[in-house]
Residue frames as a rotation matrix with the C-alpha (Angstrom) as fourth column:
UNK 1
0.665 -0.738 0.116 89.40
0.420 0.240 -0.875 145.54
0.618 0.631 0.469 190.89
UNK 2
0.594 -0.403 -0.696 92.48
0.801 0.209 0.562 146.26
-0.081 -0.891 0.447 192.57
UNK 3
0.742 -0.252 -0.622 94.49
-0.198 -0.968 0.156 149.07
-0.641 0.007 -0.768 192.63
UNK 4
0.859 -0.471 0.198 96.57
0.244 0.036 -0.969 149.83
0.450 0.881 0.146 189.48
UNK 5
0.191 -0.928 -0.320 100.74
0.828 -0.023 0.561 150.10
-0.527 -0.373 0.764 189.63
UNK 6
0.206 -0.136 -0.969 102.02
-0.375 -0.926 0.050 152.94
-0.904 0.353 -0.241 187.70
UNK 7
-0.728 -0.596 -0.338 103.45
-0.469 0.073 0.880 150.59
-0.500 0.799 -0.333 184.89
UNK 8
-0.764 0.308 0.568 100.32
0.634 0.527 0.566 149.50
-0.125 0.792 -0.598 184.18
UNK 9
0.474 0.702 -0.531 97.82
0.256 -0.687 -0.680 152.52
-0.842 0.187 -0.505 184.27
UNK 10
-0.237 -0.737 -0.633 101.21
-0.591 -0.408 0.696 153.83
-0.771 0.539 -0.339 181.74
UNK 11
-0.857 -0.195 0.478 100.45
0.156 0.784 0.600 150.71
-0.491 0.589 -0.642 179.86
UNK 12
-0.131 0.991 0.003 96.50
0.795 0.107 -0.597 151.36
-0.592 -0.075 -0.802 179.81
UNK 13
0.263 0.355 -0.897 97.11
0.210 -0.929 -0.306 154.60
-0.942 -0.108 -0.319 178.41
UNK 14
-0.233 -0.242 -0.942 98.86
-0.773 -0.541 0.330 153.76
-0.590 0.805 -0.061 175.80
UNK 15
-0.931 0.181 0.318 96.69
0.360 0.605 0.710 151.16
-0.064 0.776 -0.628 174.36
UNK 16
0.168 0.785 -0.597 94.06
0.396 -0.608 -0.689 154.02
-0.903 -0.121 -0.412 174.84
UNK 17
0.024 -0.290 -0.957 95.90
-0.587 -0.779 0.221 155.90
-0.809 0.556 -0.189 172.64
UNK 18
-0.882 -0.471 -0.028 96.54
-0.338 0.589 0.734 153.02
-0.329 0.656 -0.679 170.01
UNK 19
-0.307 0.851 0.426 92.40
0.893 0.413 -0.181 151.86
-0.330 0.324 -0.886 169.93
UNK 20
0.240 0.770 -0.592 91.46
0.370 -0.636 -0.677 155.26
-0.898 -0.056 -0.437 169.56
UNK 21
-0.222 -0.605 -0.765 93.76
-0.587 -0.543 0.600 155.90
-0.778 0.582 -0.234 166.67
UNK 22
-0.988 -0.125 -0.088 92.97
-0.151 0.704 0.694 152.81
-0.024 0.699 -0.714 164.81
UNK 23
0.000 0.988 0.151 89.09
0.942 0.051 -0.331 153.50
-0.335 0.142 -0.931 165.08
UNK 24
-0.516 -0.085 0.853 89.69
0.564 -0.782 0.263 157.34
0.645 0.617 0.451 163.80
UNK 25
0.413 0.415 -0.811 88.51
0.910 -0.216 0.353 158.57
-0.028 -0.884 -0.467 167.46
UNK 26
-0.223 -0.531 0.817 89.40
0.001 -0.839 -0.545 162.12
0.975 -0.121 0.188 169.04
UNK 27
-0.933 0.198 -0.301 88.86
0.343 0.232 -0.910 163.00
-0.110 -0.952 -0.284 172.71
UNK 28
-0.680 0.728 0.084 85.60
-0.660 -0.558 -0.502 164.75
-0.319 -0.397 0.861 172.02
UNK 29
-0.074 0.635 -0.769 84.25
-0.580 0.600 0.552 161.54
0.811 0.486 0.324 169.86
UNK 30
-0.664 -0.190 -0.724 86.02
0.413 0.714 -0.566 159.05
0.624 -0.674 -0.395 173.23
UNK 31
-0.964 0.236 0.124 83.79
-0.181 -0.239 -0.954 161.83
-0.195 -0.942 0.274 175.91
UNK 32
-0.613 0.769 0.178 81.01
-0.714 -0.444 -0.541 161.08
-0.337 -0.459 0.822 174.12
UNK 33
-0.362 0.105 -0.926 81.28
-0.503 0.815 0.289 158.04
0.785 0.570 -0.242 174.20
UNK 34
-0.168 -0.202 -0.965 81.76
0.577 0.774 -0.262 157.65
0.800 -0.600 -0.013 177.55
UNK 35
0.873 0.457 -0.171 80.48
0.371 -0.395 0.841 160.38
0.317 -0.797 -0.514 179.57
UNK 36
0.305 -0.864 -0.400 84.29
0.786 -0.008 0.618 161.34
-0.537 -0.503 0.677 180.77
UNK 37
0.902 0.261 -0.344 85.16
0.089 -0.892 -0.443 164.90
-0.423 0.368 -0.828 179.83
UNK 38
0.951 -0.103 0.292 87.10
0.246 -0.323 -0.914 165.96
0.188 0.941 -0.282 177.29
UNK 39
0.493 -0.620 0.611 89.52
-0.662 -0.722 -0.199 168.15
0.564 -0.306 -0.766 179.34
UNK 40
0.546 -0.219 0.808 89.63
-0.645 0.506 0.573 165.18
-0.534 -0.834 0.136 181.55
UNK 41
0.877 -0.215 0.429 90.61
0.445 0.701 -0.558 162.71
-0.181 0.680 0.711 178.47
UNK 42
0.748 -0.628 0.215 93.43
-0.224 -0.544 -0.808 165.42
0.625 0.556 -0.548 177.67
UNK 43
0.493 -0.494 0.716 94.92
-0.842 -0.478 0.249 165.41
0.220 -0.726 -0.652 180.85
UNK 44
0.523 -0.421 0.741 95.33
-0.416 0.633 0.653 161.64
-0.744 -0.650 0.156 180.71
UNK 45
0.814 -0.391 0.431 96.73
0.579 0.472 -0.665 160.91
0.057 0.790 0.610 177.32
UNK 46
0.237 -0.760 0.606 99.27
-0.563 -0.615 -0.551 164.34
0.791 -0.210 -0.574 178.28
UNK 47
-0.133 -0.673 -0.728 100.21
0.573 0.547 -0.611 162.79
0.809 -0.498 0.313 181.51
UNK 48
-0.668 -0.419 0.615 99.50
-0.103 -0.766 -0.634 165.37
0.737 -0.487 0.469 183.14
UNK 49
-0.020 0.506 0.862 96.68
-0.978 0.169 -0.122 163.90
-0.207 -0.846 0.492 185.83
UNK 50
-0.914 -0.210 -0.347 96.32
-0.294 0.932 0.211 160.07
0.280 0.295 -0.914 186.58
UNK 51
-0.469 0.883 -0.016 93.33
-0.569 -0.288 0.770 158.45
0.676 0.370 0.637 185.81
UNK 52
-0.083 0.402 0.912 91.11
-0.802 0.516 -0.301 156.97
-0.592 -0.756 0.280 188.50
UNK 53
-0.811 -0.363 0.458 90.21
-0.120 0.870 0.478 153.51
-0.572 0.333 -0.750 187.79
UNK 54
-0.099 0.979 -0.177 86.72
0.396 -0.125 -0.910 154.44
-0.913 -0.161 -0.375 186.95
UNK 55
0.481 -0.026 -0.876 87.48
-0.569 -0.769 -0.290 156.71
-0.667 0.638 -0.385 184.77
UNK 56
-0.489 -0.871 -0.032 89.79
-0.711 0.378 0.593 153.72
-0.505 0.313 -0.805 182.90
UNK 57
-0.690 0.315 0.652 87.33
0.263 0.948 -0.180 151.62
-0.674 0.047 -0.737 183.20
UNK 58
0.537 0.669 -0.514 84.56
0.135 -0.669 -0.730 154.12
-0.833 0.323 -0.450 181.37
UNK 59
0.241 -0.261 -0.935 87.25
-0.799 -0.600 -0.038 154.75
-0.551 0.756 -0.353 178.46
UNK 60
-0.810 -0.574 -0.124 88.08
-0.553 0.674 0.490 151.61
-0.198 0.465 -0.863 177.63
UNK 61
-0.138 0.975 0.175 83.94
0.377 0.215 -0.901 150.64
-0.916 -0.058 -0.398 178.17
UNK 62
0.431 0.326 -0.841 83.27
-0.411 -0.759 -0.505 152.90
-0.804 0.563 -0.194 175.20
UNK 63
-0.014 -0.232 -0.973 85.34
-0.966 -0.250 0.073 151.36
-0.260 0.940 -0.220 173.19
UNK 64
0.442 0.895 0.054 84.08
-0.887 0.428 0.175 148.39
0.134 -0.125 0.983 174.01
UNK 65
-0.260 -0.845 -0.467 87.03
-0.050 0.495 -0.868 146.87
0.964 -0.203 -0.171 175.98
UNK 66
0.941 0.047 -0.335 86.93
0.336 -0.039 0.941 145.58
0.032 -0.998 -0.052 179.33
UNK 67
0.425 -0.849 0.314 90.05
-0.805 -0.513 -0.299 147.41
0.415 -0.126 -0.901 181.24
UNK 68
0.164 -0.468 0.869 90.84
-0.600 0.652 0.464 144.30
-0.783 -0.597 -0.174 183.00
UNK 69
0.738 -0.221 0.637 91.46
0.605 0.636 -0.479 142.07
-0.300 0.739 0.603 179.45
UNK 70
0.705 -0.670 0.235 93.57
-0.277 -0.565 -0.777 144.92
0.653 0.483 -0.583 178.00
UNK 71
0.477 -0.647 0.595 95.86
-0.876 -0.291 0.385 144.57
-0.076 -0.705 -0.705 181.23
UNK 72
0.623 0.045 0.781 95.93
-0.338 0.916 0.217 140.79
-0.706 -0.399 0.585 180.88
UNK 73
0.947 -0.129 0.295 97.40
0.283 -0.106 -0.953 141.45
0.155 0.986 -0.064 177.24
UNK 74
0.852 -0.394 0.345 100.41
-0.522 -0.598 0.608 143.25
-0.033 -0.698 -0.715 179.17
């Protein structure tokens, strides 16, 4: 996959936030889903580190989403 823009990793994140709410998720239910720590799960729903694509691709796996459909949705 190709490298994300900023307006859509921004986008990615917040239909992170929106599946995980509407399935009654937290970040410690989303790391173990997916293997992607906790601390790490904070930092991208805060903004406050951007996620690799891997790491996109692993949270949105878990919740049994491909990251590339969600984007297409966009």
């Amino acid at each position: 996959m190709r490298e994300l823009k900023k307006e859509e990793i921004e986008y990615a994140i917040s239909r992170l936030e929106v599946h995980m709410a509407s399935r009654g998720l937290n970040q410690s239910d989303l790391d173990e889903l997916t293997g992607v720590e906790q601390s790490t799960i904070s930092k991208i729903l805060h903004r406050k580190q951007e996620p690799c694509l891997e790491n996109l691709q692993k949270l949105f796996g878990g919740l049994g989403l491909q990251l590339a459909d969600v984007l297409k949705a966009a």
